[in-house]
C-alpha positions in Angstrom: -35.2 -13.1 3.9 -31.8 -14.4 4.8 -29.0 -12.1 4.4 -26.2 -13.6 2.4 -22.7 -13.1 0.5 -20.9 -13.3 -2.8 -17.0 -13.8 -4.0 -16.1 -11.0 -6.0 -13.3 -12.0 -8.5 -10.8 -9.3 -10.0 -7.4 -9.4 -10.9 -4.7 -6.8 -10.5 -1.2 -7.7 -12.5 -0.8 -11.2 -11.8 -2.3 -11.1 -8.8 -6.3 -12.5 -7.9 -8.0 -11.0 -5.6 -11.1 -12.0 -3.6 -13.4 -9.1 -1.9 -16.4 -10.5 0.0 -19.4 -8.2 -0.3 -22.2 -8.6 2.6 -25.6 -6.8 2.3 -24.4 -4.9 5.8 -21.5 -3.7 3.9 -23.5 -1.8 1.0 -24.3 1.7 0.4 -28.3 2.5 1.6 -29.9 4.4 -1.1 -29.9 8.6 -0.3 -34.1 8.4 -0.5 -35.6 5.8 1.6 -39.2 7.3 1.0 -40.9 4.2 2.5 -39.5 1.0 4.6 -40.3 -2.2 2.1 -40.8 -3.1 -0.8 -41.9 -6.0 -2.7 -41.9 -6.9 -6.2 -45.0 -9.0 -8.1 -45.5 -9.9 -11.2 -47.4 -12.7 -13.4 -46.3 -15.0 -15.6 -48.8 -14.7 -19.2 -50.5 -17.7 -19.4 -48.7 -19.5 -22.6 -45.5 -18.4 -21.1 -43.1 -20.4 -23.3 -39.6 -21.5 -22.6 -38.9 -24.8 -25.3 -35.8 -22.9 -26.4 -34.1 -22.8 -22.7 -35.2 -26.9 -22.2 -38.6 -26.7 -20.1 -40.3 -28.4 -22.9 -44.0 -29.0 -22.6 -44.0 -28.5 -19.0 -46.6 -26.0 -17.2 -46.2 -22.7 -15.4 -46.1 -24.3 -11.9 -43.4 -27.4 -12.5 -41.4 -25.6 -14.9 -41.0 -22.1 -12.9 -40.9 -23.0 -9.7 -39.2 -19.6 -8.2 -37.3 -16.5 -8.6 -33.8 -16.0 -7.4 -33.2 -12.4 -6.5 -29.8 -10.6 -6.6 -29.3 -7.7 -4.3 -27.1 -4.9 -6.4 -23.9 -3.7 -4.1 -22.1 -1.1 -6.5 -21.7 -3.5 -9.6 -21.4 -6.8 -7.3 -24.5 -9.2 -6.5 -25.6 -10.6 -3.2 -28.3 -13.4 -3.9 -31.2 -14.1 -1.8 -32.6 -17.6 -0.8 -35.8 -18.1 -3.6 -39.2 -17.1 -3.6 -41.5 -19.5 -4.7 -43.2 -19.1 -7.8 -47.4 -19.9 -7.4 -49.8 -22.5 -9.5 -51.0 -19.5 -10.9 -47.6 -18.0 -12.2 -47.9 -15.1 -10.1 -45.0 -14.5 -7.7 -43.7 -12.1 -5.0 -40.3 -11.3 -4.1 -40.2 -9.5 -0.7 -37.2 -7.0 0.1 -34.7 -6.0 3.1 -36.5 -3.3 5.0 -33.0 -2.3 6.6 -30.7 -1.8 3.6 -33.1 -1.5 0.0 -31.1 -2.2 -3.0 -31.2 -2.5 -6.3 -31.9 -6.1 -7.6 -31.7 -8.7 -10.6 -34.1 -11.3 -11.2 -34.2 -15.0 -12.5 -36.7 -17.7 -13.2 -35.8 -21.1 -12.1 -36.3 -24.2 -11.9 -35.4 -25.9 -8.3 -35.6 -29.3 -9.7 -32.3 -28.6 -12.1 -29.5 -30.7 -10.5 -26.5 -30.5 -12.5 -25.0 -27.5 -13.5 -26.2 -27.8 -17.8 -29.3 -28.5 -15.9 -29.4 -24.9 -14.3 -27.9 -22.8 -17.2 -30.5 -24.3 -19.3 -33.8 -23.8 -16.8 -32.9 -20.0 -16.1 -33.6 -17.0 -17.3 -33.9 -13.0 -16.8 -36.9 -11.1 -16.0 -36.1 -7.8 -17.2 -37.3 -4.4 -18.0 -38.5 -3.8 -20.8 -35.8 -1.3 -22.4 -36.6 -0.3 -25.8 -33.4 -2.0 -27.5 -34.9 -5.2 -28.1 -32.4 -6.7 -25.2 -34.2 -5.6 -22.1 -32.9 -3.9 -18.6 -31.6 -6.9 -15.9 -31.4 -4.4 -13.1 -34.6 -3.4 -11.3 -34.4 -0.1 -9.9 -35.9 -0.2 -6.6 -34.3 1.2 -3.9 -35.8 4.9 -5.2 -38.9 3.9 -5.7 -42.2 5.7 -3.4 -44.4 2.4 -3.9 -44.6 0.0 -1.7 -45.9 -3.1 -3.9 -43.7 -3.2 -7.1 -46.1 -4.3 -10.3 -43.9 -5.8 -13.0 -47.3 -6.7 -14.7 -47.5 -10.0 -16.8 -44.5 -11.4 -17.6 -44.1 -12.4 -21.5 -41.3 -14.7 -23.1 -38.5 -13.3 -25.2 -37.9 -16.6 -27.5 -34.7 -14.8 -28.9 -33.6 -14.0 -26.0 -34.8 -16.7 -23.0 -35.7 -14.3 -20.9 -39.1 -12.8 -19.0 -40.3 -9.4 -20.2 -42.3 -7.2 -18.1 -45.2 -4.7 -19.6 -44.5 -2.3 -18.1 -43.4 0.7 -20.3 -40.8 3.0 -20.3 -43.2 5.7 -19.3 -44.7 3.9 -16.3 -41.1 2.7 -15.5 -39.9 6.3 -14.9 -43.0 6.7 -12.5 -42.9 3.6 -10.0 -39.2 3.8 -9.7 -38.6 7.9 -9.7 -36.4 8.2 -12.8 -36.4 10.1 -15.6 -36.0 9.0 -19.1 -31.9 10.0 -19.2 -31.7 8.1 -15.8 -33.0 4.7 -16.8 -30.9 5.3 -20.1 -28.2 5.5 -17.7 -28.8 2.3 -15.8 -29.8 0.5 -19.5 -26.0 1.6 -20.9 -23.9 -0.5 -17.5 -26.7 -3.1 -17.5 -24.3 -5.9 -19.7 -21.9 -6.1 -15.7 -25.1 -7.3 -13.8 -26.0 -10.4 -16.1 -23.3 -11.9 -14.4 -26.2 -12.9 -12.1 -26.9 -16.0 -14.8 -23.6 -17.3 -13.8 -23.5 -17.1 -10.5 -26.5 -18.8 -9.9 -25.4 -21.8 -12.5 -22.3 -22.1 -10.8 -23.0 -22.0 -7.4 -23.1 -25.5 -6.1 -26.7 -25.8 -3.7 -25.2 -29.1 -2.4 -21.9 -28.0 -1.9 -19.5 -25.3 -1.0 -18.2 -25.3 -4.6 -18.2 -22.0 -6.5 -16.9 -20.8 -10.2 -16.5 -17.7 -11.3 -15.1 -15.9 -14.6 -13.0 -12.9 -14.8 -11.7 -10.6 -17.3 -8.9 -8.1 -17.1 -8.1 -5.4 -19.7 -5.2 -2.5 -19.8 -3.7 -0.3 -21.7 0.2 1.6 -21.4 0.4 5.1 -22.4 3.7 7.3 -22.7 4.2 9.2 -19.5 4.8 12.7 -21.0 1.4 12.7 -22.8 0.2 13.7 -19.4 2.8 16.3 -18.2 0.7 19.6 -17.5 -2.0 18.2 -19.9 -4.8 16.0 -19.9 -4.3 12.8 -21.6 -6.6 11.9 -24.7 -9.9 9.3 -23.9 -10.3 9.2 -27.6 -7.4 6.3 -28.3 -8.3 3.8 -25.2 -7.9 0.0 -26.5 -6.8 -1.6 -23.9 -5.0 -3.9 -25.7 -3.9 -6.3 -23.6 -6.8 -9.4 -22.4 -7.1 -11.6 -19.9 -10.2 -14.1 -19.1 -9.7 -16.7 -16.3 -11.7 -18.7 -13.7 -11.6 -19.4 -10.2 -12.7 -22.7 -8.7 -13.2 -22.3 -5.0 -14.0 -25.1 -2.6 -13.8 -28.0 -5.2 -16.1 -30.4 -4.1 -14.4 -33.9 -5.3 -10.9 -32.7 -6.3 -8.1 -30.3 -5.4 -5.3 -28.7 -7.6 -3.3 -31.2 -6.2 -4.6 -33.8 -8.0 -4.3 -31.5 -11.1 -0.8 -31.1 -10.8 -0.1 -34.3 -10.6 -2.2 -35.2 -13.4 -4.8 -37.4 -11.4 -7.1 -35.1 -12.4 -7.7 -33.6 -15.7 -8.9 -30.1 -15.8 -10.4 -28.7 -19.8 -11.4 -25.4 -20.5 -13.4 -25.8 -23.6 -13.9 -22.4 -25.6 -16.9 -21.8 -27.9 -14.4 -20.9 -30.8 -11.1 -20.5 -31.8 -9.1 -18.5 -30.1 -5.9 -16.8 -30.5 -3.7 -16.6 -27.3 -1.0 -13.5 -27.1 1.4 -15.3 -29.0 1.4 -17.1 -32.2 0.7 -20.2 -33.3 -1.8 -21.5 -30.3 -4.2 -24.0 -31.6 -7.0 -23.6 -29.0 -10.7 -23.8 -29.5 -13.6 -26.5 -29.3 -11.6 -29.2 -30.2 -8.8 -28.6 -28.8 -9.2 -27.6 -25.6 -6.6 -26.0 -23.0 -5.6 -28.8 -20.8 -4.2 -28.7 -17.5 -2.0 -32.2 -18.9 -0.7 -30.0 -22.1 3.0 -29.6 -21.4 3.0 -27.5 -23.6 4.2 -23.8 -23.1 2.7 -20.9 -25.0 4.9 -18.2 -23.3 2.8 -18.5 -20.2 -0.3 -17.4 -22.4 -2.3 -19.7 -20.0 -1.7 -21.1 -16.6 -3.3 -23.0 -14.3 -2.6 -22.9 -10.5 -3.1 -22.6 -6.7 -4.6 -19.9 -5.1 -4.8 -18.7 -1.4 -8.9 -18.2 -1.5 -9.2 -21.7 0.2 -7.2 -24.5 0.4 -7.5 -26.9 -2.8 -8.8 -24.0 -4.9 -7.1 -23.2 -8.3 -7.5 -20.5 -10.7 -7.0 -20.7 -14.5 -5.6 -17.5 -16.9 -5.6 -17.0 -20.6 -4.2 -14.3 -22.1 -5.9 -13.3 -25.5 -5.3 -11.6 -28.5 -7.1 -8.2 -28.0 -7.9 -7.9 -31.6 -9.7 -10.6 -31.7 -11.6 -10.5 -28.3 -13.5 -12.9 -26.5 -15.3 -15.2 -28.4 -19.3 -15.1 -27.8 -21.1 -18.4 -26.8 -20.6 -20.7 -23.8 -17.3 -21.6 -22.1 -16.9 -25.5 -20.7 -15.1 -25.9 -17.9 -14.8 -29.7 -17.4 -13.9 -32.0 -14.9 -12.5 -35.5 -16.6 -14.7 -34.9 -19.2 -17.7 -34.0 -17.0 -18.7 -30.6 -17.0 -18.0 -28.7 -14.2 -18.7 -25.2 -15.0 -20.6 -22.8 -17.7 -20.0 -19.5 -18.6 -21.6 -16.8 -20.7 -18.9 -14.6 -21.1 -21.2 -11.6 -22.7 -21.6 -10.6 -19.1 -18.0 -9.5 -19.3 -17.7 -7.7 -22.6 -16.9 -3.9 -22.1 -17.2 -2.8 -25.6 -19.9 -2.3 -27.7 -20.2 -3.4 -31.1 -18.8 -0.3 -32.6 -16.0 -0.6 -30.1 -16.9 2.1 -27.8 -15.9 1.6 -24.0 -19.0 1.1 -22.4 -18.0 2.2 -18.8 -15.6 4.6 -17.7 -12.3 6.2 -19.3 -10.3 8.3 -16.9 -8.2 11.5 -18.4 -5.1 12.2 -16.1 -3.0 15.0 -15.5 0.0 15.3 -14.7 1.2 18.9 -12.7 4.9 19.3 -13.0 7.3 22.2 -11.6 10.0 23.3 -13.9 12.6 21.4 -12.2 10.5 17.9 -12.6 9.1 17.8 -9.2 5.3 15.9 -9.3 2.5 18.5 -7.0 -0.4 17.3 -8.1 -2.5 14.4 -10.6 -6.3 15.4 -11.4 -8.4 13.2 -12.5 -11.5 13.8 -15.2 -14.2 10.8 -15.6 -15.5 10.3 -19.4 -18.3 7.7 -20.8 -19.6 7.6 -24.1 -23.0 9.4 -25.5 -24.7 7.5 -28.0 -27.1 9.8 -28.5 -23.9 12.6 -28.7 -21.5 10.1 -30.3 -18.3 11.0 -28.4 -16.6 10.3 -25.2 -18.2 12.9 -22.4 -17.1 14.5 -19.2 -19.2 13.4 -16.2 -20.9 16.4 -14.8 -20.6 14.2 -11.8 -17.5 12.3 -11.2 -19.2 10.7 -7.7 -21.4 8.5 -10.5 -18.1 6.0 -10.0 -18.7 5.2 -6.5 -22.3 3.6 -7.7 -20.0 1.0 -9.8 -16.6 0.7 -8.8 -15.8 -2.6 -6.4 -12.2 -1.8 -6.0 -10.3 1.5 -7.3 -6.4 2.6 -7.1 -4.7 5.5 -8.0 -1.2 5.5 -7.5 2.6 6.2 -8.4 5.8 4.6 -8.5 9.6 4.0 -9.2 12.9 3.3 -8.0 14.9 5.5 -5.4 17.2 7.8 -6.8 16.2 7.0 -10.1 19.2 4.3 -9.8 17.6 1.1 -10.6 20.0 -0.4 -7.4 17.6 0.5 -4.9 14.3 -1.4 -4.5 10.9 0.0 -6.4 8.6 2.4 -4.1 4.8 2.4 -4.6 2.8 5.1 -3.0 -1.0 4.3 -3.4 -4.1 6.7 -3.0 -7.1 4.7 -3.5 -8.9 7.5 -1.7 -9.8 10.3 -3.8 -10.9 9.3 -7.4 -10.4 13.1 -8.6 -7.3 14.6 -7.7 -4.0 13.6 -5.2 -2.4 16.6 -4.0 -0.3 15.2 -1.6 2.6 12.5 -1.2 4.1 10.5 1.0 7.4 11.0 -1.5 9.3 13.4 -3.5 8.5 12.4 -7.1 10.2 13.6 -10.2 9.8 13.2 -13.9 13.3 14.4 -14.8 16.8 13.9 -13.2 16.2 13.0 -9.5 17.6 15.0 -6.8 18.6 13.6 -3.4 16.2 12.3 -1.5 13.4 12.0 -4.6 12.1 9.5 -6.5 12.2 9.0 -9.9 8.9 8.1 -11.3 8.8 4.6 -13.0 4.8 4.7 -13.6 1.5 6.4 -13.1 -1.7 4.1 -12.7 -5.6 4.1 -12.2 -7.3 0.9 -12.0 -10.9 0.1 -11.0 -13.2 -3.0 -11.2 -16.9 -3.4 -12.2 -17.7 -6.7 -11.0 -15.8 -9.1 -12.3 -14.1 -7.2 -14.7 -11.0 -5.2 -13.7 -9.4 -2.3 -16.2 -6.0 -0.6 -15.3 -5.0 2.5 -17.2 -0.6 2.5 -17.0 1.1 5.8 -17.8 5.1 4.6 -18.2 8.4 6.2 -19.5 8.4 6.3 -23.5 11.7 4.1 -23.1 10.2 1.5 -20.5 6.0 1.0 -21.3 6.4 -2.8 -19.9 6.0 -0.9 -16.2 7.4 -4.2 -14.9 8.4 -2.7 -11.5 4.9 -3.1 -10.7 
């Protein structure tokens, strides 16, 4: 199988990022009980697909392999296909030297264009008892060898392969317990992303799209002096979506700035941009030749993954989310990219955080001085209905891509001097050292008066950042 690698998108600030993520680079498993593994599985004869555009074709011309995703934390490292037989029986052999995780797809190798490949693919997943179905196949545990999914059934509702296996023999073959693939079930939402890396991942090209989505929240600073701060009042109110096109085939922003090129982004509703008045939605989309200027609510511009590559940002409304459906990105009115953003939704529909909240505190000596910030982890328990400590905090490390924990100000407190950052990405529970002299009061010589606390981490391509700020300065713009 040929080892290969996948762009990572996350934002910090107004900063993107790209992290590549090889297989070499991923954390083994702690149990490797046995050296391979391979998944099987059969597609049920009748297997029917007419809502995702295979109409009337058979097993063998309309399935005609299975694109495998290895999972690396929350990221995903596809695999070249495995054929799918006449039969509708198929078998997706993995790395002996480094056994992940993976995500699954039907496909259809004869799909061209890119509506072409987001219509003629689909999930095989677990089934998970929610009527949705688990993305992520838990492998890299697993004592057997030869991984049965069974026959593989369509989910009409939603276009996707369901295995029979159930949640009983699950737990055997893959050597969890019931609260473990609960667990996995809960963060499954990240790995769908899977869908749209494949659709937008140009075979014939080196052209790649990706979405991204970026949420944080400011907090007052003293809320965490000497006390933990509250997980009960996250929002994270302020949104950002965007996209990055890398190694555009038959353009370059150039041509986009100077309007040879017309870039859309067509959203599948309304939506209301972080100031008022924006018009934007199907039919009127954000255009990279709209002068004009919604308080730099959207932007479209250069970025330094490769040369000609652009990246587009739209800040949203919180309140009113992302709208569900399929974005457009298009290309002089061809299409040019497709996104389901439900990939990249971190609440649930009650508005619970689905991933992780960290509580902060803050240890302060009497005269201001900063010796320590501790760190608690908290998810929410359905079954419990509240926010819960993890019993293990190192449960992070499975997820997070990229994590910083950090301080900063301005020397002497002064505002003349130039802002200080002092970063420690290191420990994701407690800092007990610094590089600095920080204080939360009046700033003695040679301290530092603190201008804003932060913890940020990203789960695949979504990136959350937790600011704690002065009561009198929340905008934290010294970072």
């Amino acid at each position: 199988m040929v080892k290969s690698k996948i762009k990572v998108i996350f934002t910090l600030s107004s900063l993107v990022f790209l992290m590549i993520i090889s297989c070499e680079n991923g954390a083994p498993s702690d149990q490797l009980p046995i050296t391979n593994h391979k998944i099987v599985g059969t597609f049920r004869d009748g297997f029917s697909v007419d809502n995702v555009n295979f109409n009337s074709k058979s097993i063998s011309s309309s399935i005609s392999s299975i694109a495998s995703f290895n999972v690396i934390a929350s990221g995903l490292v596809p695999n070249e296909p495995e054929p799918v037989d006449v039969d509708g029986s198929f078998e997706v052999e993995l790395e002996a030297d480094n056994p992940t995780d993976v995500v699954l797809l039907f496909i259809d190798d004869e799909s061209e264009d890119v509506q072409s490949r987001f219509d003629r693919a689909g999930f095989i997943v677990l089934d998970a008892g929610d009527g949705e179905g688990m993305a992520r196949i838990p492998v890299s545990g697993s004592t057997f060898e030869t991984i049965d999914l069974g026959s593989i059934s369509f989910d009409e509702a939603n276009g996707q392969g369901v295995s029979s296996l159930d949640q009983a023999a699950q737990a055997d073959i893959f050597g969890l317990d019931f609260s473990d693939l609960q667990s996995f079930y809960r963060y499954d939402n990240v790995l769908r992303e899977a869908h749209n890396i494949y659709v937008n991942d140009d075979p014939q090209s080196e052209q790649f799209c990706q979405a991204w989505m970026s949420q944080s929240e400011t907090f007052g600073l003293s809320s965490i002096r000497n006390s933990y701060s509250s997980v009960t009042a996250v929002a994270l109110r302020v949104l950002s979506v965007g996209f990055n096109v890398t190694n555009p085939s038959d353009h370059s922003y150039t041509e986009i700035q100077s309007d040879t090129v017309l870039i859309e982004v067509v959203p599948p509703d309304d939506i209301i941009l972080n100031v008022s008045g924006s018009p934007y939605g199907p039919e009127h989309p954000l255009a990279s030749n709209d002068s004009t200027d919604w308080g730099g609510a959207w932007t479209i511009g250069p970025n330094d993954i490769s040369e000609g590559s652009y990246s587009i940002g739209i800040d949203l409304d919180a309140d009113s989310g992302i709208p569900g459906g399929t974005w457009v990105i298009k290309k002089d009115g061809e299409i040019l990219a497709l996104f389901a953003f439900s990939s990249l939704t971190p609440f649930d529909e009650e508005g619970h955080f689905l991933y992780f909240i960290p509580s902060i505190k803050a240890s302060v000596e009497e005269d201001g001085m900063l010796t320590r910030l501790e760190l608690r982890w908290y998810s929410y328990d359905h079954l419990q209905g509240e926010y819960v400590e993890l019993a293990d905090p190192s449960i992070v490390d499975q997820w997070f891509i990229q994590f910083g924990f950090g301080v900063g100000g301005t020397i002497d407190n002064s505002g003349s001097e130039p802002s200080l950052i002092e970063e420690i990405s290191q420990s994701k529970t407690e800092i007990t050292e610094f590089e600095n002299n920080w204080y939360f009061d009046s700033v003695p010589d040679g301290g530092v008066g603190i201008g804003g606390i932060w913890i940020l981490y990203s789960i695949g391509n979504m990136s959350f950042s937790f600011y704690y700020a002065p009561e009198e300065d929340e905008d934290l713009s010294i970072f």
